[in-house]
PDB file of N, CA, C and O in Angstrom:
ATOM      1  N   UNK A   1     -79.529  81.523 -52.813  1.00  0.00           N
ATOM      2  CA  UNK A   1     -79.295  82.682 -51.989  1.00  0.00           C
ATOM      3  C   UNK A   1     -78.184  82.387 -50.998  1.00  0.00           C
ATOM      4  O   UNK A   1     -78.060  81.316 -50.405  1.00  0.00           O
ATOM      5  N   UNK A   2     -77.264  83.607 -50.857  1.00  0.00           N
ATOM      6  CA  UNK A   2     -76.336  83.301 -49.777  1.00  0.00           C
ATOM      7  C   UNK A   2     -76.347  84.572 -48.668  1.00  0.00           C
ATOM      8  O   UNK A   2     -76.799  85.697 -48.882  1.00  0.00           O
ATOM      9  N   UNK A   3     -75.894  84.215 -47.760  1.00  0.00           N
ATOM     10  CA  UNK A   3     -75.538  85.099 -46.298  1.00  0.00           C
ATOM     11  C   UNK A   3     -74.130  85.224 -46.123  1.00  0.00           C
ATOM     12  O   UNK A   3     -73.390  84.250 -46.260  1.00  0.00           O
ATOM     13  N   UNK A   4     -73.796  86.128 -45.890  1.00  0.00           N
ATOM     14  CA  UNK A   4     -72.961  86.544 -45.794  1.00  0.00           C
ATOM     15  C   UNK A   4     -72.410  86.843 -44.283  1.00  0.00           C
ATOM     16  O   UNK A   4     -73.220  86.950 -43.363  1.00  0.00           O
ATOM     17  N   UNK A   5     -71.044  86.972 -44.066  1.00  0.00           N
ATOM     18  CA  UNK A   5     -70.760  87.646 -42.416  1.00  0.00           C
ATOM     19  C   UNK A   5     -71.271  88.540 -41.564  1.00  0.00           C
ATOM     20  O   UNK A   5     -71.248  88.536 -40.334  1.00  0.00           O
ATOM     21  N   UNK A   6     -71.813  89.441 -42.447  1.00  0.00           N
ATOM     22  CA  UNK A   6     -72.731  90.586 -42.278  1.00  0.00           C
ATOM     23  C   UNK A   6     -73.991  90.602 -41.943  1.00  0.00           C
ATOM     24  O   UNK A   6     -74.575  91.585 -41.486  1.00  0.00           O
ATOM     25  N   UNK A   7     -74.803  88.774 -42.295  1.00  0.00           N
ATOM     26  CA  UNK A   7     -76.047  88.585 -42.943  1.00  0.00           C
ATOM     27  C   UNK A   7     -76.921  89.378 -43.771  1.00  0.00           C
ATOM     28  O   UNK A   7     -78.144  89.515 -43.749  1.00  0.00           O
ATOM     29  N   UNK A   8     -76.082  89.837 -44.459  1.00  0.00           N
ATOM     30  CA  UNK A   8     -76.792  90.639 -46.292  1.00  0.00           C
ATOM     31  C   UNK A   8     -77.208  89.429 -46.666  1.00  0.00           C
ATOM     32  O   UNK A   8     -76.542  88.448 -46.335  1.00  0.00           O
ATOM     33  N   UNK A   9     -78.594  89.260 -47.557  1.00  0.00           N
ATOM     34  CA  UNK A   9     -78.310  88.065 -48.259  1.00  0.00           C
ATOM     35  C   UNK A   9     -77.942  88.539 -49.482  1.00  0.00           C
ATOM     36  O   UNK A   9     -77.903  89.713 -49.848  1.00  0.00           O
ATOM     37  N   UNK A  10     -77.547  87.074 -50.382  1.00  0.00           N
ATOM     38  CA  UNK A  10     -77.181  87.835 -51.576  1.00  0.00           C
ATOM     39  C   UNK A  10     -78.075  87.008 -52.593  1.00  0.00           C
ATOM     40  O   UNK A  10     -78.491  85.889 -52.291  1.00  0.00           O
ATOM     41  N   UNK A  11     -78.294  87.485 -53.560  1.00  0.00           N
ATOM     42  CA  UNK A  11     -78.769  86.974 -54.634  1.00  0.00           C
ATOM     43  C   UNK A  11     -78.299  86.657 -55.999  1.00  0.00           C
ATOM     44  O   UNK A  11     -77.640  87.668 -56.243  1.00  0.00           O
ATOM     45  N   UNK A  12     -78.197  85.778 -57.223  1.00  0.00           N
ATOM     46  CA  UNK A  12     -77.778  85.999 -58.316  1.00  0.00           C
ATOM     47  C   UNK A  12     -77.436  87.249 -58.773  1.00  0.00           C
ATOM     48  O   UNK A  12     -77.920  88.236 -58.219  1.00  0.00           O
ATOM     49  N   UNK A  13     -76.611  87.373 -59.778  1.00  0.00           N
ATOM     50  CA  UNK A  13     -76.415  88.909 -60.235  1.00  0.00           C
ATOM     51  C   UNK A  13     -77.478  89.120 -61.184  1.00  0.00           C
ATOM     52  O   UNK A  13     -77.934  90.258 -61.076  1.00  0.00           O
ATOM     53  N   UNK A  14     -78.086  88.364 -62.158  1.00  0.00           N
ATOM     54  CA  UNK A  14     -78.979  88.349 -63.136  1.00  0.00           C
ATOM     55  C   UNK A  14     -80.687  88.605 -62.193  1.00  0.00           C
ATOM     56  O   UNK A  14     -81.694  88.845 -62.858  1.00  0.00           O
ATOM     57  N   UNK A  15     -80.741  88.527 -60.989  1.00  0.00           N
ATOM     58  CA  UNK A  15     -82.052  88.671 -60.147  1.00  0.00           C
ATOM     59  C   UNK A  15     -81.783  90.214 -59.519  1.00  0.00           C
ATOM     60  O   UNK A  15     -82.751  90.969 -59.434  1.00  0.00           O
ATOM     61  N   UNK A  16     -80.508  90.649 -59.100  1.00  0.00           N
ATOM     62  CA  UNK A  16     -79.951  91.816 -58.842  1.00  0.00           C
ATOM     63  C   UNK A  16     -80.563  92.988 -59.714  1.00  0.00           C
ATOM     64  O   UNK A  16     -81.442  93.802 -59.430  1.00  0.00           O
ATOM     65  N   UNK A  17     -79.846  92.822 -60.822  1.00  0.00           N
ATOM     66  CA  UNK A  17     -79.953  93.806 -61.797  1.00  0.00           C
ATOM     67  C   UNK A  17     -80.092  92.886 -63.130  1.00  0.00           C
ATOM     68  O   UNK A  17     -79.238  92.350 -63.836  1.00  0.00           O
ATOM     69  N   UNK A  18     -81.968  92.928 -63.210  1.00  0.00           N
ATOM     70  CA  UNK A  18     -82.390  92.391 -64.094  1.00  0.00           C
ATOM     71  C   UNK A  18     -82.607  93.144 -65.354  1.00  0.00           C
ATOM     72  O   UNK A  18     -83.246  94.189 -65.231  1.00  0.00           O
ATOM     73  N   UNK A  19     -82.155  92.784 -66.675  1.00  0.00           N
ATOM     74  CA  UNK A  19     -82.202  93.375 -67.736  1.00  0.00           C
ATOM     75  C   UNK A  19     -80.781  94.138 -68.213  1.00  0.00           C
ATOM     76  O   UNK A  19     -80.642  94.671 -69.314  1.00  0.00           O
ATOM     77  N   UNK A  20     -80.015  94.097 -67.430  1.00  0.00           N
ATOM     78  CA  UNK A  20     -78.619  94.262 -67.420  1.00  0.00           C
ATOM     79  C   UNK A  20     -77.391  93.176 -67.775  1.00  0.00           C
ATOM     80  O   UNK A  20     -76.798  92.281 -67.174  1.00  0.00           O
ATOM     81  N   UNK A  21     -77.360  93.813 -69.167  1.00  0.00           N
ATOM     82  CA  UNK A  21     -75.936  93.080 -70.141  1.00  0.00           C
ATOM     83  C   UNK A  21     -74.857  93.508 -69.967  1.00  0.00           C
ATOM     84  O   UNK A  21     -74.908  94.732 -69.843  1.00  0.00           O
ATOM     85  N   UNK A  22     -73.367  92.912 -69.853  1.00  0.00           N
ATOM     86  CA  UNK A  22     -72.345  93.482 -69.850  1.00  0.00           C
ATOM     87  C   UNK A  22     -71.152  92.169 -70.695  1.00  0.00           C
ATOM     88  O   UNK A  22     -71.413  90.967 -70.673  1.00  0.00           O
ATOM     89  N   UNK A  23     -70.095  92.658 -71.263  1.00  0.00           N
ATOM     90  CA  UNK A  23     -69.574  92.188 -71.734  1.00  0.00           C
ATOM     91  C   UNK A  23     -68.911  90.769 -71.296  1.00  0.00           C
ATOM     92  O   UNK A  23     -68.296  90.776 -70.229  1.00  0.00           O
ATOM     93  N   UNK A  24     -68.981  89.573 -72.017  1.00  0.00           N
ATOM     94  CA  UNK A  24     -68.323  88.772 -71.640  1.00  0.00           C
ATOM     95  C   UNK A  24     -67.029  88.478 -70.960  1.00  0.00           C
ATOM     96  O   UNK A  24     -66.124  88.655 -71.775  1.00  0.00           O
ATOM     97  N   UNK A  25     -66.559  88.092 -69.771  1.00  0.00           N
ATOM     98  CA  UNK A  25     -65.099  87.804 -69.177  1.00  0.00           C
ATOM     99  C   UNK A  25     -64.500  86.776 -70.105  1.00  0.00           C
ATOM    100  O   UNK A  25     -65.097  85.869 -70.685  1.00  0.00           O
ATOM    101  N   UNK A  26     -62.793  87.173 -70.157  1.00  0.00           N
ATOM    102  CA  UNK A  26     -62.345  85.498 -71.147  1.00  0.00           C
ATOM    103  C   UNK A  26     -62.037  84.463 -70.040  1.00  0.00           C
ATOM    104  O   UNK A  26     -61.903  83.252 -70.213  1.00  0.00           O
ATOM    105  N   UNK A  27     -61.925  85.297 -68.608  1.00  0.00           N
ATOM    106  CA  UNK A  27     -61.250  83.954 -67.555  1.00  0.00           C
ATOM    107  C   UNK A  27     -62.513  84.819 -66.604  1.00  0.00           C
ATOM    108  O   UNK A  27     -63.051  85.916 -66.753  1.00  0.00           O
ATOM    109  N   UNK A  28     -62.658  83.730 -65.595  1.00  0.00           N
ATOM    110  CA  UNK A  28     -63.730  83.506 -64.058  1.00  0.00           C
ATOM    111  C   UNK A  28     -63.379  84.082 -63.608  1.00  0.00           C
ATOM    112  O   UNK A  28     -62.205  84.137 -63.242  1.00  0.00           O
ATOM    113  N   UNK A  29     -64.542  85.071 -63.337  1.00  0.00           N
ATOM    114  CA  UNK A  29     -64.482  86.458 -62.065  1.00  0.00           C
ATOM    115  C   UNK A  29     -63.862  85.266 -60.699  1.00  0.00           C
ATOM    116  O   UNK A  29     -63.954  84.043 -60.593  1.00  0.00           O
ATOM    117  N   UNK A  30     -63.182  86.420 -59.743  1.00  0.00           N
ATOM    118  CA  UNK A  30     -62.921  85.581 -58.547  1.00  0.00           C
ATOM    119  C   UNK A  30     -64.471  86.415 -57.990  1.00  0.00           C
ATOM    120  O   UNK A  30     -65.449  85.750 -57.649  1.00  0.00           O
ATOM    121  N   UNK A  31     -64.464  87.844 -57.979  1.00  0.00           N
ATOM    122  CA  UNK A  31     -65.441  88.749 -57.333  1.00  0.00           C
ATOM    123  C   UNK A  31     -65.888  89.733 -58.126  1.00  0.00           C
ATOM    124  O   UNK A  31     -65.433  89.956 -59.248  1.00  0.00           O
ATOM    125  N   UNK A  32     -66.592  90.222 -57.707  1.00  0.00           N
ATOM    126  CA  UNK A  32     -67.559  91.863 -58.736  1.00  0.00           C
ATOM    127  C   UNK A  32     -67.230  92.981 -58.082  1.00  0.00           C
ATOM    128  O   UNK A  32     -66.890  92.897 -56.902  1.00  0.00           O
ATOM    129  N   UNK A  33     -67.276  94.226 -58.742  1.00  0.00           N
ATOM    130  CA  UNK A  33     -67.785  95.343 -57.621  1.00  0.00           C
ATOM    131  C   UNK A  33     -68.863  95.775 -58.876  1.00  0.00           C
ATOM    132  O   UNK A  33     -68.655  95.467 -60.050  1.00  0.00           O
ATOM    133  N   UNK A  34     -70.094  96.572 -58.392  1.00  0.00           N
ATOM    134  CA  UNK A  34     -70.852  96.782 -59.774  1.00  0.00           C
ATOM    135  C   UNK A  34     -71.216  97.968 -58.862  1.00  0.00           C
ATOM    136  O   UNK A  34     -71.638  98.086 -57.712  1.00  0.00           O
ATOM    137  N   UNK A  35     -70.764  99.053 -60.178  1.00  0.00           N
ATOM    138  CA  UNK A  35     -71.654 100.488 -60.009  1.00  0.00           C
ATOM    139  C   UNK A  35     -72.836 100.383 -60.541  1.00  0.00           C
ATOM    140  O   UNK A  35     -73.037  99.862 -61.639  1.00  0.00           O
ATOM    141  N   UNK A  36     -73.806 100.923 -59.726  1.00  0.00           N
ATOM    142  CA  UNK A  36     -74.828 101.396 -60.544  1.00  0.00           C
ATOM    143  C   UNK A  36     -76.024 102.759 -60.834  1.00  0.00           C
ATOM    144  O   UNK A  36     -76.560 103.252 -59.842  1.00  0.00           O
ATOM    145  N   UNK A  37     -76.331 103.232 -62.066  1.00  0.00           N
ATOM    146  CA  UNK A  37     -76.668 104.305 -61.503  1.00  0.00           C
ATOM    147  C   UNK A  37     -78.740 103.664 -61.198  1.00  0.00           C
ATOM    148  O   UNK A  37     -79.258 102.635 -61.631  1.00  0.00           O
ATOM    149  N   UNK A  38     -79.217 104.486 -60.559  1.00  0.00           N
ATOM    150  CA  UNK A  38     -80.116 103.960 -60.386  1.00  0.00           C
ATOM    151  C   UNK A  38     -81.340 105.062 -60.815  1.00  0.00           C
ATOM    152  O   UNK A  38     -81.108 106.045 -61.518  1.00  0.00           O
ATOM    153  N   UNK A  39     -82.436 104.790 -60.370  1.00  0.00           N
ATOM    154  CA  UNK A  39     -83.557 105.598 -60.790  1.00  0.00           C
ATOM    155  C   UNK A  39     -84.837 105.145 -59.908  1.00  0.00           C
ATOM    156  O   UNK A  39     -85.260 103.995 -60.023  1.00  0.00           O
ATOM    157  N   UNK A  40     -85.443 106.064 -59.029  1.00  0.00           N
ATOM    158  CA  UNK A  40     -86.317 105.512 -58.566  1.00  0.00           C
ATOM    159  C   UNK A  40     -87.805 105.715 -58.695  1.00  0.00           C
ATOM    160  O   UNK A  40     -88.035 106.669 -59.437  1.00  0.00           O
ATOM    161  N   UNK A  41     -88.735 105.223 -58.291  1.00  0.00           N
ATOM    162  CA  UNK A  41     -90.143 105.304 -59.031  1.00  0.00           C
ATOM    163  C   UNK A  41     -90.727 106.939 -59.041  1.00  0.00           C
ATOM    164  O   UNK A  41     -91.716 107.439 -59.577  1.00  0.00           O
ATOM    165  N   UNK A  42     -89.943 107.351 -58.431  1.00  0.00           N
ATOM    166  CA  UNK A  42     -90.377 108.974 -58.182  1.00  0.00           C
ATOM    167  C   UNK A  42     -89.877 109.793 -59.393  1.00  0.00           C
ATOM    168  O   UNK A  42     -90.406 110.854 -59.723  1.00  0.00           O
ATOM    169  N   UNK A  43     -88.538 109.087 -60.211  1.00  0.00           N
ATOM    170  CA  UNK A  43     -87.859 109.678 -61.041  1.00  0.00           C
ATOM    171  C   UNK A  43     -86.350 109.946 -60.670  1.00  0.00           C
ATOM    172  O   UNK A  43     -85.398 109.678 -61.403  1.00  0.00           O
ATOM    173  N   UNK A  44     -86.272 110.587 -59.262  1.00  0.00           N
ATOM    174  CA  UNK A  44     -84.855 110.729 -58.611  1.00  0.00           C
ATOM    175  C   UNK A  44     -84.098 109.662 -59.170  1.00  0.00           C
ATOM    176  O   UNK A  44     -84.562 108.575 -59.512  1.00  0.00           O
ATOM    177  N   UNK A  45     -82.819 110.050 -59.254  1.00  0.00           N
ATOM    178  CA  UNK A  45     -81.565 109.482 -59.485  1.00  0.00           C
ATOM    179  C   UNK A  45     -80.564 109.197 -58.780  1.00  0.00           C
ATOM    180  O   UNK A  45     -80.160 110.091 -58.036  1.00  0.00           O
ATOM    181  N   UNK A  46     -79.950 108.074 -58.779  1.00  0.00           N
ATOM    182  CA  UNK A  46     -78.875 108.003 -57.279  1.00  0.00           C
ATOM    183  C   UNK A  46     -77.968 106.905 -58.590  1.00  0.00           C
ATOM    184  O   UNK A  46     -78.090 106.423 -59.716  1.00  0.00           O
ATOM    185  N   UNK A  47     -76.791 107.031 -57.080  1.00  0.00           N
ATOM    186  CA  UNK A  47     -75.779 105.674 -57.291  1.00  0.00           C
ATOM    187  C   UNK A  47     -75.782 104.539 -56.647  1.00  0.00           C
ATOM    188  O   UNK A  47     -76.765 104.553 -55.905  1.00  0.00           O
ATOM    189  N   UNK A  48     -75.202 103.565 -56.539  1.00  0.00           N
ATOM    190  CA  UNK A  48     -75.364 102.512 -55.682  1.00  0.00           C
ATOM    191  C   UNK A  48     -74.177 101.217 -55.903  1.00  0.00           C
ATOM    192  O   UNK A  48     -73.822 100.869 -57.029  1.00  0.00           O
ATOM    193  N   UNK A  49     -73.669 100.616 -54.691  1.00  0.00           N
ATOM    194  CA  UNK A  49     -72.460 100.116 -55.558  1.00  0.00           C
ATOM    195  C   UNK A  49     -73.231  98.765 -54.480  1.00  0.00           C
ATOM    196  O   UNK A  49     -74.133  98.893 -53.653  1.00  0.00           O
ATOM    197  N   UNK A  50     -72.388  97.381 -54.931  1.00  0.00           N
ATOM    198  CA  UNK A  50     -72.805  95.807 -54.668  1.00  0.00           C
ATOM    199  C   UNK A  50     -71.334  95.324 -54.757  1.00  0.00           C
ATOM    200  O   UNK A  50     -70.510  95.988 -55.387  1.00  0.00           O
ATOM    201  N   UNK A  51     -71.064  94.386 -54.245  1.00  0.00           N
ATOM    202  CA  UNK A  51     -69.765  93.561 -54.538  1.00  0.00           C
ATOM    203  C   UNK A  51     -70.309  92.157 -54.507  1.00  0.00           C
ATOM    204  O   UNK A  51     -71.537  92.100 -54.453  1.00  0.00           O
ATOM    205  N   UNK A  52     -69.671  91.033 -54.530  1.00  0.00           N
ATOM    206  CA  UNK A  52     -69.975  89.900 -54.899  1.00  0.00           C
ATOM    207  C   UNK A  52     -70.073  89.330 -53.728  1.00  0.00           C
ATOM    208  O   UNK A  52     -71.063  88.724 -53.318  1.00  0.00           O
ATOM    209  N   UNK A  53     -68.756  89.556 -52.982  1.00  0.00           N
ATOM    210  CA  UNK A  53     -68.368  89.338 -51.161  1.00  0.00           C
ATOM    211  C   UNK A  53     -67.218  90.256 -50.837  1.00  0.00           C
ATOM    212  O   UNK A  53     -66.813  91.271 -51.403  1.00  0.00           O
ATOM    213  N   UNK A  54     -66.786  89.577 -49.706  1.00  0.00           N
ATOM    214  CA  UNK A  54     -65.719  90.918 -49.226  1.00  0.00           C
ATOM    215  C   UNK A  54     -64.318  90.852 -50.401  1.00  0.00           C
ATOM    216  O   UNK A  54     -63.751  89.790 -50.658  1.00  0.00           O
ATOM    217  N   UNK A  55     -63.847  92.439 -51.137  1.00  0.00           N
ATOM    218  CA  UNK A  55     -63.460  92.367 -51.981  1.00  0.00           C
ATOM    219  C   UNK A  55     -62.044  92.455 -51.217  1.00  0.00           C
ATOM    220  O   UNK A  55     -62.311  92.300 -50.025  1.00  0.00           O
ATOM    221  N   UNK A  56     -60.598  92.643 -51.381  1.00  0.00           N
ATOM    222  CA  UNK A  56     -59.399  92.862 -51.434  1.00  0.00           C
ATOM    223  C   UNK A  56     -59.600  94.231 -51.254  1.00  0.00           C
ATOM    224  O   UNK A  56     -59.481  94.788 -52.345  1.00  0.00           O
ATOM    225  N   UNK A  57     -59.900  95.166 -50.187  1.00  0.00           N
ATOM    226  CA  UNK A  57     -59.878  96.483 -50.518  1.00  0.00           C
ATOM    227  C   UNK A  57     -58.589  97.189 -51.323  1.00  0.00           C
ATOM    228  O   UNK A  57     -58.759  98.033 -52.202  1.00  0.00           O
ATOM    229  N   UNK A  58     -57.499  96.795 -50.962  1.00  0.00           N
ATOM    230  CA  UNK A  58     -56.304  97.235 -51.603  1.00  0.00           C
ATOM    231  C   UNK A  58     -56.198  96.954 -53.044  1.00  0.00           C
ATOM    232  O   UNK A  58     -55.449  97.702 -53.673  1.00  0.00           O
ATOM    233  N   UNK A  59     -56.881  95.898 -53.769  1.00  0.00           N
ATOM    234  CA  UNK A  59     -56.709  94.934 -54.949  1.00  0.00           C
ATOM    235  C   UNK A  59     -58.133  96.386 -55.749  1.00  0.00           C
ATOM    236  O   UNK A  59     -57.837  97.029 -56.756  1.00  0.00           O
ATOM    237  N   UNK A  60     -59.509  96.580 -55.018  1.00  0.00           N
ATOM    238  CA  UNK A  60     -60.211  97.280 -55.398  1.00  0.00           C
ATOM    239  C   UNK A  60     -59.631  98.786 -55.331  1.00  0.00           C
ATOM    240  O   UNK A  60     -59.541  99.177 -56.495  1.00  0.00           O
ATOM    241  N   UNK A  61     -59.325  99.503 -54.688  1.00  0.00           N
ATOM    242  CA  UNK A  61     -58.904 100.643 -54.917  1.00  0.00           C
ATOM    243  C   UNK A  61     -57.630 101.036 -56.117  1.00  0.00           C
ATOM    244  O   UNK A  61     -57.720 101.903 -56.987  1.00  0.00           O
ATOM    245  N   UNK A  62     -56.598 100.233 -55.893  1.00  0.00           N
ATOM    246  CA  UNK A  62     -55.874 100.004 -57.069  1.00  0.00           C
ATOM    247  C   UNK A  62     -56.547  99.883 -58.222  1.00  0.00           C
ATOM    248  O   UNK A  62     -56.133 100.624 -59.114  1.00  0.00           O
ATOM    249  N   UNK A  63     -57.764  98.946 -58.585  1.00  0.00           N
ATOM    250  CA  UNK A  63     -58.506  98.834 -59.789  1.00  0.00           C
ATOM    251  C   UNK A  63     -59.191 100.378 -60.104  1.00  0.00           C
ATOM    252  O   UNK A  63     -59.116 100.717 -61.285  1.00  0.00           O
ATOM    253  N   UNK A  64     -59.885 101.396 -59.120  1.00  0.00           N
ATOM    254  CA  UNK A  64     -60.592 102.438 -59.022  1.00  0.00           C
ATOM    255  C   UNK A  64     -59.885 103.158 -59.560  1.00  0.00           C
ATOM    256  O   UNK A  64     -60.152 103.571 -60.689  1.00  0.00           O
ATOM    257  N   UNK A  65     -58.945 103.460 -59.001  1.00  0.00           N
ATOM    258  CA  UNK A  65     -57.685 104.384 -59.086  1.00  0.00           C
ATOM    259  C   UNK A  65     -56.965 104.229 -61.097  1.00  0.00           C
ATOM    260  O   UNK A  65     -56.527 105.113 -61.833  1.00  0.00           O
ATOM    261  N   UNK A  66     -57.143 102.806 -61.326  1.00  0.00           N
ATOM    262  CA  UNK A  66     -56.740 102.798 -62.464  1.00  0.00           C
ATOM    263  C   UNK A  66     -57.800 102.874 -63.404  1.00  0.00           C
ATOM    264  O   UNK A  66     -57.534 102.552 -64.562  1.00  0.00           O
ATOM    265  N   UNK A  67     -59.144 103.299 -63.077  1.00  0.00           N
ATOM    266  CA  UNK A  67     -60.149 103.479 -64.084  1.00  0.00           C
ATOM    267  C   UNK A  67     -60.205 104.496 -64.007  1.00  0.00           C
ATOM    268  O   UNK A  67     -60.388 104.930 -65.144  1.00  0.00           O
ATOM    269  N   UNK A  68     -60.132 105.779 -62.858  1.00  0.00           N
ATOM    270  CA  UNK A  68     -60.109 107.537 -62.927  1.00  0.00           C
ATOM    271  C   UNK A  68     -59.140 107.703 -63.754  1.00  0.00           C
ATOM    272  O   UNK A  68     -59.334 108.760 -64.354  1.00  0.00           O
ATOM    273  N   UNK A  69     -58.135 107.168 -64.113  1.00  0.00           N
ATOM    274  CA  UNK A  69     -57.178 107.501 -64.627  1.00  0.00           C
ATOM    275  C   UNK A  69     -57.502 107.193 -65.548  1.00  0.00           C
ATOM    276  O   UNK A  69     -57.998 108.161 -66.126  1.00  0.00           O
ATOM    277  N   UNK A  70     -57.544 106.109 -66.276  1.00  0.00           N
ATOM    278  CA  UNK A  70     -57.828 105.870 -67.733  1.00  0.00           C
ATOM    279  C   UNK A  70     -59.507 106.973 -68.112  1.00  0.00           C
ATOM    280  O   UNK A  70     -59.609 107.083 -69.334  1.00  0.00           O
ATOM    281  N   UNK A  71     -60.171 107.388 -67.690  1.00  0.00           N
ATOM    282  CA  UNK A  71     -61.161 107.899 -67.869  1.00  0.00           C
ATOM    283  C   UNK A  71     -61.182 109.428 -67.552  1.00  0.00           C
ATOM    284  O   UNK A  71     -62.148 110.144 -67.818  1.00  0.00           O
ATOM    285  N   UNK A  72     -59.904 109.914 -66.894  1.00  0.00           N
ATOM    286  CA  UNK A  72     -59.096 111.322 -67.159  1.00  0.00           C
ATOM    287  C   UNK A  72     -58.904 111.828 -68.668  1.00  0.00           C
ATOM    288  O   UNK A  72     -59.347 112.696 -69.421  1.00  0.00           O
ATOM    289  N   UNK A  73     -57.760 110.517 -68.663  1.00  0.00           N
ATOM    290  CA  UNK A  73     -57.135 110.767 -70.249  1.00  0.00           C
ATOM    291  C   UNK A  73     -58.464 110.775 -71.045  1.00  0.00           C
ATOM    292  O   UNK A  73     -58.670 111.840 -71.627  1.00  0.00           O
ATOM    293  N   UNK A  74     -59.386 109.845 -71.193  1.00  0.00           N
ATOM    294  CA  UNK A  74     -60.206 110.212 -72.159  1.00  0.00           C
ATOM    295  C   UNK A  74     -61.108 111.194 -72.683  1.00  0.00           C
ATOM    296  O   UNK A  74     -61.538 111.358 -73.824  1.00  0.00           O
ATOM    297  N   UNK A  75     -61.382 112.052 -71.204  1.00  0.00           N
ATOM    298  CA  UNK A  75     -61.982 113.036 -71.197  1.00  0.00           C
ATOM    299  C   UNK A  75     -61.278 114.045 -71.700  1.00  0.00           C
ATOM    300  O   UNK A  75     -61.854 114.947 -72.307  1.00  0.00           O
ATOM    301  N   UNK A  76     -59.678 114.039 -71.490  1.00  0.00           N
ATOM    302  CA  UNK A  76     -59.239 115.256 -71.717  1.00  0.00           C
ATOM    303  C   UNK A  76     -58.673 114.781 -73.304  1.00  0.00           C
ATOM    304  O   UNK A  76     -58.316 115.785 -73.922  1.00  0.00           O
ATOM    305  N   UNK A  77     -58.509 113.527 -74.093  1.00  0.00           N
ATOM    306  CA  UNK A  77     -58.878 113.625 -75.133  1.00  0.00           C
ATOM    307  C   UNK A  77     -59.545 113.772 -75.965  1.00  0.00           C
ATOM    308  O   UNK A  77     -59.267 114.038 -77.134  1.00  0.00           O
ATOM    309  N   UNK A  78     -60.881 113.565 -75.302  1.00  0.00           N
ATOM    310  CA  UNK A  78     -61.992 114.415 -76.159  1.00  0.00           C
ATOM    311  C   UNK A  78     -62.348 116.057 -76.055  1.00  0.00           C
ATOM    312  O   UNK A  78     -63.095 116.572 -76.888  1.00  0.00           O
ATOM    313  N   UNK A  79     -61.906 116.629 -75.247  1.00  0.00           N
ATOM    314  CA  UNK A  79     -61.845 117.988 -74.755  1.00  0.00           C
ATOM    315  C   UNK A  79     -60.721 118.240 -75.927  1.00  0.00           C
ATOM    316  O   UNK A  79     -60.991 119.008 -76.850  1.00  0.00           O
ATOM    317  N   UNK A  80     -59.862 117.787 -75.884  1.00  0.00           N
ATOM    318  CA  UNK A  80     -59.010 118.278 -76.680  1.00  0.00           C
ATOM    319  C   UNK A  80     -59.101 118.320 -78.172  1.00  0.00           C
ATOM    320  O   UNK A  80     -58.438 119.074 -78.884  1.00  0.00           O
ATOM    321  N   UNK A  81     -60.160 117.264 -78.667  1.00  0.00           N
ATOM    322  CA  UNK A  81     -60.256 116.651 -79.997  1.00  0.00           C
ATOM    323  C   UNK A  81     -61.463 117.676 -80.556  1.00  0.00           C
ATOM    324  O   UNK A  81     -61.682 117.724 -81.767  1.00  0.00           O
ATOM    325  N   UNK A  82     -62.117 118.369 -79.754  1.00  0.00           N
ATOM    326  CA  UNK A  82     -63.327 119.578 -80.083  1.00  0.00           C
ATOM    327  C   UNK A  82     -62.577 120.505 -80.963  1.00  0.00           C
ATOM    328  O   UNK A  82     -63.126 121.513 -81.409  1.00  0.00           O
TER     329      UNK A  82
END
């Protein structure tokens, strides 16, 4: 377990979000950001986001920014492909 500046503690990612697979990296994360959608014992549904530690905000938004985008085009290629 670690603490952070904040004192969050943190935990493994595999104790985090247990039962959760995701594709292998070919090179070592420096950091994470992990969406997640969630579900709670009531049924309700939410989001929830985690990072690893403090991320590069500029380095993360650039990454965001380039997944709306790639996930624009796809939508509007499948819209289009109907």
């Amino acid at each position: 377990m670690e603490t952070d500046e904040n004192a969050e503690v943190r935990i493994p990612i595999g104790e985090a979000l247990p039962g959760i697979s995701i594709h292998e990296l070919e090179d070592p994360a420096e950091w994470v950001f992990v969406l997640a959608r969630t579900v709670a014992d009531d049924g309700d549904k939410g989001w929830a986001y985690r990072t690893s530690g403090a991320p590069n905000r500029e380095e993360l938004l650039g990454a965001l920014v380039v997944q709306v985008e790639v996930l624009k085009r796809e939508i509007c290629s499948e819209w289009e492909s109907e």
